[in-house]
N, C-alpha and C positions, 0 to 999 in steps of 0.2 A: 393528438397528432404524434407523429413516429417519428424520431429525427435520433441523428448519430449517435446522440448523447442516451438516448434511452434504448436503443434497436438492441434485439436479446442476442447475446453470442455464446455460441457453443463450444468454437473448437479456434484454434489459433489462426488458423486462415480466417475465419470471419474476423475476428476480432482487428487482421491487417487490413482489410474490404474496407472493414470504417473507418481505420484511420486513413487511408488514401484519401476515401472517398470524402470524408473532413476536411483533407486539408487540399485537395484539388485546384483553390484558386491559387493559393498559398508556394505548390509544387510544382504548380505553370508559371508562375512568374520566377522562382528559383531556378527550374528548368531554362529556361528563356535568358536570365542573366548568368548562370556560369554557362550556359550554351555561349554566350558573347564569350567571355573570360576566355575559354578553352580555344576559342577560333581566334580570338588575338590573341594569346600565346601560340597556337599554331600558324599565325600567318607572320609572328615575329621574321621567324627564319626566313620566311618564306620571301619576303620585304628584303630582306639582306641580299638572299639571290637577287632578286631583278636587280636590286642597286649596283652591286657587284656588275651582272653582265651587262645592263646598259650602261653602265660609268666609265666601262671599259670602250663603249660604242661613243656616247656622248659625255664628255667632259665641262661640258659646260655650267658655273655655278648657279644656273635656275635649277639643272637640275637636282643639283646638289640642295638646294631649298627642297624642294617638291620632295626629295627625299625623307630630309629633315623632318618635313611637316607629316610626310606619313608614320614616320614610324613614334612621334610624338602621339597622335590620334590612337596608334597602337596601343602604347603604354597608357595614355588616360582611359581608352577602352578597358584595359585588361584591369586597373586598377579600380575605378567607379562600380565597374559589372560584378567586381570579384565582392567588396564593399557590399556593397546593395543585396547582391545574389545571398551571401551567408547570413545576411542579417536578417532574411525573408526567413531563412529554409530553419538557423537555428532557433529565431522565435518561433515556429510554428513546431519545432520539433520539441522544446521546452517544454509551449501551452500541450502538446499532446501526451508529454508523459504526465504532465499537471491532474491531464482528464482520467487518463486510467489510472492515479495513483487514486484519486476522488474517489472514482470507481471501484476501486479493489477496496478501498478502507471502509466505503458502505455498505456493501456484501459482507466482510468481515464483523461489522458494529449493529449492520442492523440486527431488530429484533427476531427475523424467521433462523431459525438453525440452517444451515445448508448441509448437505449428504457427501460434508468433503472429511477426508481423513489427515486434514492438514492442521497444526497449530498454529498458536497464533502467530510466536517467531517466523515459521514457514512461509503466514500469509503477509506481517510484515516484511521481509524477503520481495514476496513475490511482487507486493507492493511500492518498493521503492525499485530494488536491482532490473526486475525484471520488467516494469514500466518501463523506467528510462532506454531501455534494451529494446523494448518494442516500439517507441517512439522513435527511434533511430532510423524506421523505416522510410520516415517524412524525409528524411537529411538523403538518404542511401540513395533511394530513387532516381532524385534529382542528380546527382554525382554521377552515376552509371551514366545517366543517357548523355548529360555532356561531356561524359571521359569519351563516350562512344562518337561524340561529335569531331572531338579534335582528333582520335581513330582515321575516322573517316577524310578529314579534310586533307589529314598530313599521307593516308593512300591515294585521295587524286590526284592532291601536288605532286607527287611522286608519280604516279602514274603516268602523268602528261608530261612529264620528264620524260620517262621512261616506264614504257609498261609493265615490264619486271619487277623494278621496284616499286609499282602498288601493288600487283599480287604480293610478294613478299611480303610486303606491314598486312595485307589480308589472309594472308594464308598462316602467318605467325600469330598474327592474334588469334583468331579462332582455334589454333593450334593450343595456343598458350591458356584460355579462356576451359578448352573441352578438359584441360589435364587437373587445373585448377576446382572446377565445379567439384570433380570427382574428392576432390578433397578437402573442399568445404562441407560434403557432406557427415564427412567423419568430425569436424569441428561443433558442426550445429548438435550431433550427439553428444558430445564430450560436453561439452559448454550444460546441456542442459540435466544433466548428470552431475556436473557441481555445481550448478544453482542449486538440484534438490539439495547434495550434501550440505551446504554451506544453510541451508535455510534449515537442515534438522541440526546443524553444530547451534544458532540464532536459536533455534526454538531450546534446545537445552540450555543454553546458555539462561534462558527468560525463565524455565522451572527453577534452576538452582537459585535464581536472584530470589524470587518468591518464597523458597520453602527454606532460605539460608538460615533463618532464627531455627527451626524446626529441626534443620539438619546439623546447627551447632547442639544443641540440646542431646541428641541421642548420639554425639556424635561418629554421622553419616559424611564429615565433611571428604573423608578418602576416599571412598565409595564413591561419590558424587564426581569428584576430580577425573578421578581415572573413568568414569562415564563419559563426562564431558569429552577428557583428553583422546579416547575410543573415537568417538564421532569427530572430533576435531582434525584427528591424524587420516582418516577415511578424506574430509575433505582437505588436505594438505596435498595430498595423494592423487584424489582426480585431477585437484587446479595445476600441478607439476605435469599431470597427463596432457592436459588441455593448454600448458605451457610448452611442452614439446612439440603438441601436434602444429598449434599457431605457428611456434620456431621453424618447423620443416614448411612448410604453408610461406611463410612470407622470404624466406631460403630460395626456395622452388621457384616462386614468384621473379621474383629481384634477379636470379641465373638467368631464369628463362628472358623475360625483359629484357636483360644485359645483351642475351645471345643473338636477339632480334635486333636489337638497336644496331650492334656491330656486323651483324649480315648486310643492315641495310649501308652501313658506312660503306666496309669492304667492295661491296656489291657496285656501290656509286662509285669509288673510287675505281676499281677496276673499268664500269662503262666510259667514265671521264678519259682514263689511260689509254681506253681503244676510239677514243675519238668518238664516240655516240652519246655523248653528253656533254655542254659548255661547263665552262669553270662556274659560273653564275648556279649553272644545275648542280654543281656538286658541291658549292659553300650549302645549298638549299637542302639540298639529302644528309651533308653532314649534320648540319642546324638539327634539325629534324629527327637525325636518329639520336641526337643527345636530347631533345625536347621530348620526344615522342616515350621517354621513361616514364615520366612522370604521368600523364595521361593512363600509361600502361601498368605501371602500379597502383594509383589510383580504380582501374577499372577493372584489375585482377584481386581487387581487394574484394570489392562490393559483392560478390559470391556468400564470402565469407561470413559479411553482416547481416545480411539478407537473411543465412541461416541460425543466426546465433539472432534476430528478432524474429523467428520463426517459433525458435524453441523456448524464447523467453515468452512470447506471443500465448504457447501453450497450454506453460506453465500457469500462467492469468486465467485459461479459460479452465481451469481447474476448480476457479474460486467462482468466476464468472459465469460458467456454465453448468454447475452444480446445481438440481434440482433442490427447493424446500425440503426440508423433512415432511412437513405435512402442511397441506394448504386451509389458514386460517378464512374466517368468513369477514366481511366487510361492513359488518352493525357498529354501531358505538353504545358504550353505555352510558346508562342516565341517573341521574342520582337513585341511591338506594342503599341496601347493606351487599352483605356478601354470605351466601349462602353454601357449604361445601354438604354435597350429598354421597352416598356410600363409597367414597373413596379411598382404592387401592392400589398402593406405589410406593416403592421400597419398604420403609417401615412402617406405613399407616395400613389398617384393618380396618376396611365399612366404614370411615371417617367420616360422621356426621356429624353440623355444629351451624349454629345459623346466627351472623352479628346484625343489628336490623343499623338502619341509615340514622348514623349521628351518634353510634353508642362506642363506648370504650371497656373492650372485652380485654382481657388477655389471659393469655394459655398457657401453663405450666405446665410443660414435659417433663415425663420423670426419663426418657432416652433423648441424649441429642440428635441421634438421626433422626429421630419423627419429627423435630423439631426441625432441622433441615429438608426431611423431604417436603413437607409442609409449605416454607417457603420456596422450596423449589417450584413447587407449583401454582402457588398465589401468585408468583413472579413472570408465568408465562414460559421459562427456560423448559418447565419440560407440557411438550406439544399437547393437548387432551385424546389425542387417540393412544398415549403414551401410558396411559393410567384407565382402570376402570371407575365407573361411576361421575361423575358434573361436580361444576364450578360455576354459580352464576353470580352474574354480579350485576346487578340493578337490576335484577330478575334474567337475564338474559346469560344465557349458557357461554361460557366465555369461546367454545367451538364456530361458535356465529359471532363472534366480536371480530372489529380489526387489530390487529396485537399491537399496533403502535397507539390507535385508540387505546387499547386497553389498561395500556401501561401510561398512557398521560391519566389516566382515573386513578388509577389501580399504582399505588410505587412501594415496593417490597426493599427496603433498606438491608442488606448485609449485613452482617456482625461483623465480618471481613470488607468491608468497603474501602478503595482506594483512594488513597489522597494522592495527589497529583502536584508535580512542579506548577510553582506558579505563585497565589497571594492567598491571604484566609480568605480576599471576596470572591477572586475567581472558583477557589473552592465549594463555596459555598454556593456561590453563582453562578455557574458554568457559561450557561446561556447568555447571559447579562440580562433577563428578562424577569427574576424573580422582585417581587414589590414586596416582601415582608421578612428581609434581609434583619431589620434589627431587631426586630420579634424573636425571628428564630435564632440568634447570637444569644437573646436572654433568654429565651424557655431550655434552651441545652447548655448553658451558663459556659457558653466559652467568652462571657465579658471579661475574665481575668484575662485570659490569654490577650485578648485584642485591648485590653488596660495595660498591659507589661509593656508592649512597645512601644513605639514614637511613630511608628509607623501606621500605628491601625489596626484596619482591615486590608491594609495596602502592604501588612507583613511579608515580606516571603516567604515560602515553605518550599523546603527543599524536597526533590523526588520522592514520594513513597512519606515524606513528611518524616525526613529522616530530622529534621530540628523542632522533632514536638517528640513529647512524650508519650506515652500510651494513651492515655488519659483523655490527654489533649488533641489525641486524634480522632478519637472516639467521640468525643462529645462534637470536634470538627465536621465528622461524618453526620451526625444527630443534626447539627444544624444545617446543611445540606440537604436533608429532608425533611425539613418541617419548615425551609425555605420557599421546597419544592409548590409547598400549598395544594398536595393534589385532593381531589376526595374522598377515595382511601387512603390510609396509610398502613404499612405493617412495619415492623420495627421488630429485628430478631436479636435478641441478647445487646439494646443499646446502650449497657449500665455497667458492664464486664469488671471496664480497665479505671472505675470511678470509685474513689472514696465515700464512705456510708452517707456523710452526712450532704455532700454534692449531690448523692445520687437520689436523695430527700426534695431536695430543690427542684431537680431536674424533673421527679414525679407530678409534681405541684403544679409547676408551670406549663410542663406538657400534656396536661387533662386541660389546664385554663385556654392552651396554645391552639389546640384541636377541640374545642366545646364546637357540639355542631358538625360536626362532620367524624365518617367513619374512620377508628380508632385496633388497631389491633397489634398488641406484643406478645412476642412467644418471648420469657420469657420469667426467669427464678427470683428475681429480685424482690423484696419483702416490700419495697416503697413504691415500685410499676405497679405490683399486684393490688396492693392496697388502695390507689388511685385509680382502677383499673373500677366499672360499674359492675363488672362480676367478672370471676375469672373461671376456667375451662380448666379440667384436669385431662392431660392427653395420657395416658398409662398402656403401652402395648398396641400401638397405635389406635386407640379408638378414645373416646370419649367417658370418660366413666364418672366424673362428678361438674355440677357445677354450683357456686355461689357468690359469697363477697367472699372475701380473704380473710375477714375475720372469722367470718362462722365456718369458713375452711380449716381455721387453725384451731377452733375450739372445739371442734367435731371430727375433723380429722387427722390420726396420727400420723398417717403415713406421710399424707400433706404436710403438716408442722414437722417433720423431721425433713421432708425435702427442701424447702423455703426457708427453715427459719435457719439466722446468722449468731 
């Protein structure tokens, strides 16, 4: 079944269509309650007239009650409605940006690539700023039509005063309204012109945090700055554009408002003067043209917003309407090994090698890149129309697999894997669903680390695991997937940032940890290899020996000179 939450959107306007069409009970009853609000602030004034010109006829203290009591019902109107009315429009405007924010971060996380030229910082951007911006449209709606309500009410009162003065509030709004649009169009542009810049300043900002170790090292760190501070001054630059135009925009506004308000004062006052209006009508039209601001700025505004959650709206369907890179098949795989057949990508040449179900291979590169493209592709990142030659896994071509299937089988660990704010168990257990949490803490021997504190598993770690050491993070990572339990595993360079004799232990326990199920490290390390039921020599991308590690060292030199410590 099709509903709001799943309907495919392409372009910014569809993406508005849903959220209306979402929140429609939600923007009737908001509609409906500041519709009250605005017609008792409009009939406040309105109330004062009759009082005034009948008070003047009857003086009598009933009426003086009867008064009382209407304009009390006034104020509890205006105050309950006003209450009620915001509390509808801004929960429903909240859960709405809640949903595209959902929305935009699983487009971004999930597994298929999408054909967008956007990074990540961009689509974080587009995912928070520009959410909330297009949710605004739930709130905007609702406000227009009852600005346009007390419009309306404060032109007939006026009207049936005097005819004059309804045309005037109708001929000035629509006056005020046509000159306005015209320049919210230039707003909706500008606005969405520093979202992009502001989201490429975020996405630089998210490279340098990343490559900072890298960038101290050779160091690039002035380079890097004055990149940054490039794109930074770019968006400093539009937001002052998009600050000026708003400034002339809500200027224009407020003049023009003023100008109408005092047409209708002067206007009333002068019919009062000529004797074709009671005094009663002319406290009514003054009331009115000082009330009538607010409604009129209020409804001179909503142009505005409308455009700038147009162009936030578009922004989103950037990420949201972006087709796959390539459309994967919907098989699951079933136990088995993993088969790679004459594969061709980046640095691998005719890459054939076949691990059968339950064994523990692992591959010693004499280049790192084959060693990376290698996992790039046991990981699903890059598409199989992206490469020549197959990939199957439990006999079945991973082309016909579903990738999110694929990867709950199939889990390709990092060398580079992220540790995350949070505790070693969230770390470790993201999910909260893994059952062999203290297993995998012993077979990647981060029981020192979780022995040091008081804390646990319930340690914190700081962002990026800024309070572990290399070491400690790495073997962090290691326990995280051998948590995972899945039934492959690959594991690329998990031993780097560990000392000889840990990384002994760590060999030991991760043959005993995974007996039984498929097994695969890319991978120099003399104690994996050793562990390892036979290892693969990958040399110029292709395959060109394979055996145990021992008789690799005693047979071959090139081997014993790449592996041995």
């Amino acid at each position: 079944m099709t509903t709001p939450d799943t309907l495919p959107v392409r372009t910014g306007a569809e993406i508005l269509r849903v959220a209306l069409k979402r929140n429609a009970g939600a923007m009737t009853w908001g509609t409906l309650l500041m519709g009250m609000y605005q017609a008792g602030e409009t009939a406040f004034p309105i109330a004062l007239g009759l009082i005034v010109e009948h008070t003047l006829q009857d003086r009598s203290p009933g009426s003086l009650a009867v008064s009382i009591a209407a304009l009390a019902v006034i104020i509890t109107t205006v105050s309950y409605s006003w209450r009620f009315g915001m509390r509808i429009l801004q929960k429903a405007n909240t859960t709405e940006a809640h949903r595209w924010r959902v929305r935009v971060a699983a487009v971004g996380l999930q597994p298929v690539d999408r054909a967008v030229d956007l990074k990540s910082g961009e689509v974080l951007t587009i995912a928070t700023e520009d959410a909330d911006q297009t949710a605004d449209i739930v709130e905007v709606v609702p406000m227009l039509v009852s600005s346009m309500v007390a419009v309306v009410i404060a032109a007939v009162a006026l009207g049936i005063a005097n005819l004059w003065l309804g045309l005037l509030v109708i001929v000035g709004t629509v006056a005020i309204l046509s000159i306005l649009s015209v320049m919210s169009r230039r707003i909706g542009a500008s606005t969405k012109e520093q979202q992009a810049r502001v989201a490429r300043a975020g996405a630089k900002v998210a490279d340098l945090i990343s490559g900072l170790r890298p960038l101290h090292g050779f160091g690039g760190n002035q380079a890097a700055y004055l990149s940054y501070r490039k794109v930074s001054t770019e968006a400093k630059h539009q937001a002052i554009t998009v600050a000026r135009v708003n400034g002339a925009y809500a200027g224009t506004a407020l003049a023009l408002n003023a100008v109408l308000a005092a047409a209708v004062t002067l206007t009333a006052g002068w019919l009062a003067f000529d004797g074709r209006i009671g005094i009663g009508d002319l406290v009514m039209a003054v009331g009115l043209a000082q009330f009538i601001m607010e409604p009129l700025k209020l409804f001179s505004e909503m142009p505005k917003y409308i455009m700038i959650a147009r162009a936030s709206a578009d922004r989103m369907a950037l990420v949201l309407g972006a087709p796959p890179v390539t459309a994967w098949g919907e098989g699951a795989p079933s136990v088995g090994g993993v088969e790679v057949d004459g594969v061709r990508f980046g640095a691998l040449r005719d890459l054939k090698f076949e691990v059968a179900a339950g064994e523990f291979v692992a591959i010693a590169s004499y280049q790192a890149g084959a060693a990376a493209d290698l996992a790039a592709v046991l990981a699903a990142r890059v598409p199989p129309d992206a490469y020549e030659g197959v990939v199957r896994v439990g006999g079945l071509e991973t082309a016909d697999l579903d990738v999110e299937a694929l990867r709950g089988h199939l889990l390709v660990n990092p060398y580079d894997a992220e540790i995350f704010a949070g505790t070693l168990r969230t770390n470790i257990d993201p999910s909260g669903t893994a059952g062999r949490i203290d297993e995998a803490v012993t077979a990647s021997m981060l029981t020192d680390v979780v022995a040091l504190h008081r804390d646990g598993l319930d340690y914190p770690v700081r962002d990026r695991g800024a309070n572990l050491s290399g070491g400690q993070r790495q073997r962090l990572s290691l326990a995280r997937a051998l948590a995972a339990d899945t039934e492959v595993l690959v594991l690329h360079d998990p031993t780097t940032a560990v000392d000889a004799v840990t990384e002994q232990l760590i060999a030991r326990n991760m043959a005993d940890h995974r007996r039984g199920r498929t097994t695969i490290v890319l991978t120099s390390s003399p104690a994996l290899l050793d562990a390892a039921d036979r290892v693969l020599i990958l040399d110029d991308g292709t395959i060109t020996a394979e055996d145990t590690h021992r008789n690799l060292l005693a047979g071959d030199e090139d081997y014993r000179l790449a592996v041995a410590r």
